[in-house]
SESE-177822 format. One record per residue (C-alpha): residue in three letters; x, y, z. Coordinates in steps of 0.05 Angstrom, whole numbers. Layout:
# residues N
(node "ALA",(X,Y,Z)),
...
# end
This chain:
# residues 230
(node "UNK",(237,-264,-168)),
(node "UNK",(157,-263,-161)),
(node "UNK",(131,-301,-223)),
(node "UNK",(49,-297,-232)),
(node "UNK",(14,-361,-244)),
(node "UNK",(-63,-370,-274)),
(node "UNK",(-97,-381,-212)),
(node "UNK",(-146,-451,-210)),
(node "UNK",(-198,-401,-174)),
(node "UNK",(-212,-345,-218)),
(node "UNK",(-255,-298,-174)),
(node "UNK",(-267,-305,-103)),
(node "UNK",(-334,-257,-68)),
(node "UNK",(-313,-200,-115)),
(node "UNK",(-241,-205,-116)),
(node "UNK",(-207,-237,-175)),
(node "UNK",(-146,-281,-165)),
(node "UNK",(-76,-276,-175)),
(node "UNK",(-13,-330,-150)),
(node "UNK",(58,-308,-145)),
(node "UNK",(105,-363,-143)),
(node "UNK",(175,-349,-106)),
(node "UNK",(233,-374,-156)),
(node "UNK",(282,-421,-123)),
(node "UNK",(344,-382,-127)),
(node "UNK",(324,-327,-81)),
(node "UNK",(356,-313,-24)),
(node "UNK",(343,-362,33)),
(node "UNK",(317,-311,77)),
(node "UNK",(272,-284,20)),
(node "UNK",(233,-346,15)),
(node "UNK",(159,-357,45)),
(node "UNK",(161,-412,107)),
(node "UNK",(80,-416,91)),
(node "UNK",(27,-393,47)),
(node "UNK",(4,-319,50)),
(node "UNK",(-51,-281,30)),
(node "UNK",(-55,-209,14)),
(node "UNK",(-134,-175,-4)),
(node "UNK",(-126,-119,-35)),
(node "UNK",(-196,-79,-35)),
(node "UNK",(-184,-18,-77)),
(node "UNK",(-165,-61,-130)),
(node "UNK",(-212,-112,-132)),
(node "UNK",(-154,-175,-132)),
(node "UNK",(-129,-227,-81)),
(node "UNK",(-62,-247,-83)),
(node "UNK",(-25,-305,-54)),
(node "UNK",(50,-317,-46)),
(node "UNK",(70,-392,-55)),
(node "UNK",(134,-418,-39)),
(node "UNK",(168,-454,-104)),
(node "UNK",(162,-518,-67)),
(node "UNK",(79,-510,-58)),
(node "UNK",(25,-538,-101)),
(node "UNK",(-48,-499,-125)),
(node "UNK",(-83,-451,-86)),
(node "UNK",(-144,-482,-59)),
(node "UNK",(-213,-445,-36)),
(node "UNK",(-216,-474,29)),
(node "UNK",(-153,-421,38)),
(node "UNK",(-179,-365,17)),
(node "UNK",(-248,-379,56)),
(node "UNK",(-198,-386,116)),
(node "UNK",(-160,-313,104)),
(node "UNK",(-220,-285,87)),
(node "UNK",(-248,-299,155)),
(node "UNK",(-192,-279,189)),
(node "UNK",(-184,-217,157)),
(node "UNK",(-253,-202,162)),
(node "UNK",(-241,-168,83)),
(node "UNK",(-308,-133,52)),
(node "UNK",(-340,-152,-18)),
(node "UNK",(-308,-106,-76)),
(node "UNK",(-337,-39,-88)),
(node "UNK",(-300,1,-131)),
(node "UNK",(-288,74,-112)),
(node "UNK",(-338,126,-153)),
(node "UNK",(-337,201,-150)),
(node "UNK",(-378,200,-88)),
(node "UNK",(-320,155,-52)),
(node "UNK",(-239,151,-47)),
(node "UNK",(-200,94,-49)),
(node "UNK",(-156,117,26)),
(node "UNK",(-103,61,47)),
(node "UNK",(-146,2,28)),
(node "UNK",(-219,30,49)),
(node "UNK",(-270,65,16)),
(node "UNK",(-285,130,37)),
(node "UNK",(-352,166,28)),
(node "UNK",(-344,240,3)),
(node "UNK",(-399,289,13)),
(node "UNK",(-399,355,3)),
(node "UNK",(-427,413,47)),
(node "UNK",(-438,473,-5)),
(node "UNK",(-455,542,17)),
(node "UNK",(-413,530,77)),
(node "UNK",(-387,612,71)),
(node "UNK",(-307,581,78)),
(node "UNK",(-268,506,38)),
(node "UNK",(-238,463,78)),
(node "UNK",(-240,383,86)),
(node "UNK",(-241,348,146)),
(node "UNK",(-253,271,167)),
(node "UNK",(-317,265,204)),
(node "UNK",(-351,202,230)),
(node "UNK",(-329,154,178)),
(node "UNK",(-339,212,126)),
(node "UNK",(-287,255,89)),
(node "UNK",(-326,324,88)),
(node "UNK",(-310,384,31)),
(node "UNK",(-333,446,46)),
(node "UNK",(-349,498,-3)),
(node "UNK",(-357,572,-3)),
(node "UNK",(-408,575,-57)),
(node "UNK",(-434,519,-109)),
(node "UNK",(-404,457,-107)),
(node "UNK",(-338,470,-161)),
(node "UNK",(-318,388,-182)),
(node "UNK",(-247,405,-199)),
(node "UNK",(-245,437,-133)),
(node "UNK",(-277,377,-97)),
(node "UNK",(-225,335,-138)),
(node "UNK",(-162,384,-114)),
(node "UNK",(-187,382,-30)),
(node "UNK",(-196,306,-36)),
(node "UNK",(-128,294,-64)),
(node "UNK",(-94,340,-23)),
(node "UNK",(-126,320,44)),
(node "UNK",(-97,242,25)),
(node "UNK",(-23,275,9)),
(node "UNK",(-30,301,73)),
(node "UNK",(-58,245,103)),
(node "UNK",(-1,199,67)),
(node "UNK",(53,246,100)),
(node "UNK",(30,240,172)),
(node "UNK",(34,170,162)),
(node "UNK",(98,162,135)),
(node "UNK",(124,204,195)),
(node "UNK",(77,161,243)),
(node "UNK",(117,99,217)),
(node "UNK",(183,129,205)),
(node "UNK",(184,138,291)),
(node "UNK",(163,66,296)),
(node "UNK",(222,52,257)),
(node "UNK",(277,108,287)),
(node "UNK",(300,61,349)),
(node "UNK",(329,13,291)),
(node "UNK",(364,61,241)),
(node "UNK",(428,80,227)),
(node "UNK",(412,138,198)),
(node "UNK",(351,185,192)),
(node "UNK",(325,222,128)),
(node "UNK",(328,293,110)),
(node "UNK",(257,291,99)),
(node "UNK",(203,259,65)),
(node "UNK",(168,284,3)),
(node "UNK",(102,263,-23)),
(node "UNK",(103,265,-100)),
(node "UNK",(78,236,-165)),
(node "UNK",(126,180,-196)),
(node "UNK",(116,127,-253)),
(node "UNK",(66,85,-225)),
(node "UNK",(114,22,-222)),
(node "UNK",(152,62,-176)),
(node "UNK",(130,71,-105)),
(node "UNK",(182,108,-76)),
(node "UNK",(266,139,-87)),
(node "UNK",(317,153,-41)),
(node "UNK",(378,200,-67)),
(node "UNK",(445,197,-37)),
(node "UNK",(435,261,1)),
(node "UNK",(385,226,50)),
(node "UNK",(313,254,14)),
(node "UNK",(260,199,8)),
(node "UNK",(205,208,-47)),
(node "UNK",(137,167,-39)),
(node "UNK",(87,169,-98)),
(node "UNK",(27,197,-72)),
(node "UNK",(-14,140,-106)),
(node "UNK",(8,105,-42)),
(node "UNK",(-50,140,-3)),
(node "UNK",(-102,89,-36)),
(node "UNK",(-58,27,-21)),
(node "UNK",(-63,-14,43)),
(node "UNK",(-29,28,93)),
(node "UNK",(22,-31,101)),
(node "UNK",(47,-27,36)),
(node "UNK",(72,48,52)),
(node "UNK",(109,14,110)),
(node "UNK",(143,-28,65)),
(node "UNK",(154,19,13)),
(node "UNK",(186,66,71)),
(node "UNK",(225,13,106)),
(node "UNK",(261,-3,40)),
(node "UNK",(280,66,24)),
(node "UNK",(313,75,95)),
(node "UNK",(353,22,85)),
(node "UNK",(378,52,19)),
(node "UNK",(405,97,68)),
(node "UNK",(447,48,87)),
(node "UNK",(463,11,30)),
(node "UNK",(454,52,-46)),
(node "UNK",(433,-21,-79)),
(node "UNK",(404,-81,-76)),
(node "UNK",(456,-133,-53)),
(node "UNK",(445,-189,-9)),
(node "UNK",(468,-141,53)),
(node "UNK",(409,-100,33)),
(node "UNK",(352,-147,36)),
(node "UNK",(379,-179,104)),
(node "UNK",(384,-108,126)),
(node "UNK",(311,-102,108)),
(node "UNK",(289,-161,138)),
(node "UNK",(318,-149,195)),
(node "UNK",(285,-77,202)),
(node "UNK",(218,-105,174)),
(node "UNK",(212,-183,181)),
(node "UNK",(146,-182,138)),
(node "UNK",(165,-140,82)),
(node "UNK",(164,-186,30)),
(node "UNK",(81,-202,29)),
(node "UNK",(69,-144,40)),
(node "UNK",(97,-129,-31)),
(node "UNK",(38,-155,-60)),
(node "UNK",(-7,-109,-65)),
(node "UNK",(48,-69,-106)),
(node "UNK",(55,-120,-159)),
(node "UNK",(-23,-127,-164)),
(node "UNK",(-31,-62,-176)),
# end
């Protein structure tokens, strides 16, 4: 169990700070060896995983992740922008184009438009060029992942879930990922991915399935962060 802690630093260069302690009576291979720190830009937070056994969170930490990480200063996403796996995007819009369509270009997601710019259209390319985008991910890291598995999914469905929920897996092999993964670091889809395909495997959560997932995805358990800070 992840328990939240007041942090001693309350903001760091934009980002405000949260500390997850790891309980004692987690499984041994579910504990942290070291410290680790997760930015998270979309939302504006820092998190750091502490083993039960550490003391406070100092700055001199942070200033070292931050450095290594090389992580901007927070700017939250605006209508101009969208929040696409961790980075902000700038949208602009090319109206009188004579055909819609939405394309990445240099840096840029770009919406073309037939006639005046329509927001609710703007609003309907932009989301469904980051489903998309979210798919061809998920199948990206679901070959990264096929030498290991035991067995391979039906198929993979983007959809909106509770937000607490970041992905399913039913019994006849069809994995479900909430498309509000597509403005998360792109490692937390990983994670949220590599745990479904091990419900594959194993319909629970016993202790066969989290050595199973550790053994499919060593790291999986910081990158979890993000999740609970959102």
């Amino acid at each position: 169990m992840l328990v939240a802690e007041k942090s001693p630093i309350p903001s760091f260069k934009g980002f405000s700070v949260k500390v997850f302690r790891q309980g004692r009576t987690n499984l041994s291979e579910r504990r942290l060896s070291r410290t680790q720190v997760v930015f998270v830009p979309t939302r504006g937070v820092v998190g750091v995983f502490l083993h039960a056994a550490h003391g406070t969170v100092e700055e001199s930490l942070l200033m070292a992740a931050w450095q290594a990480q090389n992580c901007p200063q927070v700017t939250l996403p605006d209508e101009n922008h969208i929040a696409l796996f961790g980075c902000l995007v700038p949208v602009r819009c090319v109206p009188f184009a004579g055909y819609e369509d939405v394309w990445m270009q240099e840096g840029e997601l770009q919406v073309a438009f037939k006639r005046a710019i329509d927001p609710v259209k703007r609003r309907a390319h932009v989301e469904a060029f980051a489903r998309k985008a979210l798919l061809d991910a998920a199948h990206a890291s679901l070959e990264t992942f096929k030498p290991r598995l035991k067995r391979m999914p039906q198929r993979i469905d983007i959809c909106p879930l509770r937000p607490r929920i970041l992905g399913q897996c039913t019994r006849d092999g069809v994995i479900r990922l909430n498309e509000s993964l597509c403005h998360l670091p792109q490692s937390v889809m990983e994670e949220t991915l590599a745990h479904e395909l091990v419900h594959l495997e194993h319909f629970n959560h016993s202790t066969a399935f989290w050595l199973r997932l550790t053994e499919l995805l060593p790291d999986w358990l910081p990158r979890t962060l993000a999740h609970y800070l959102s």
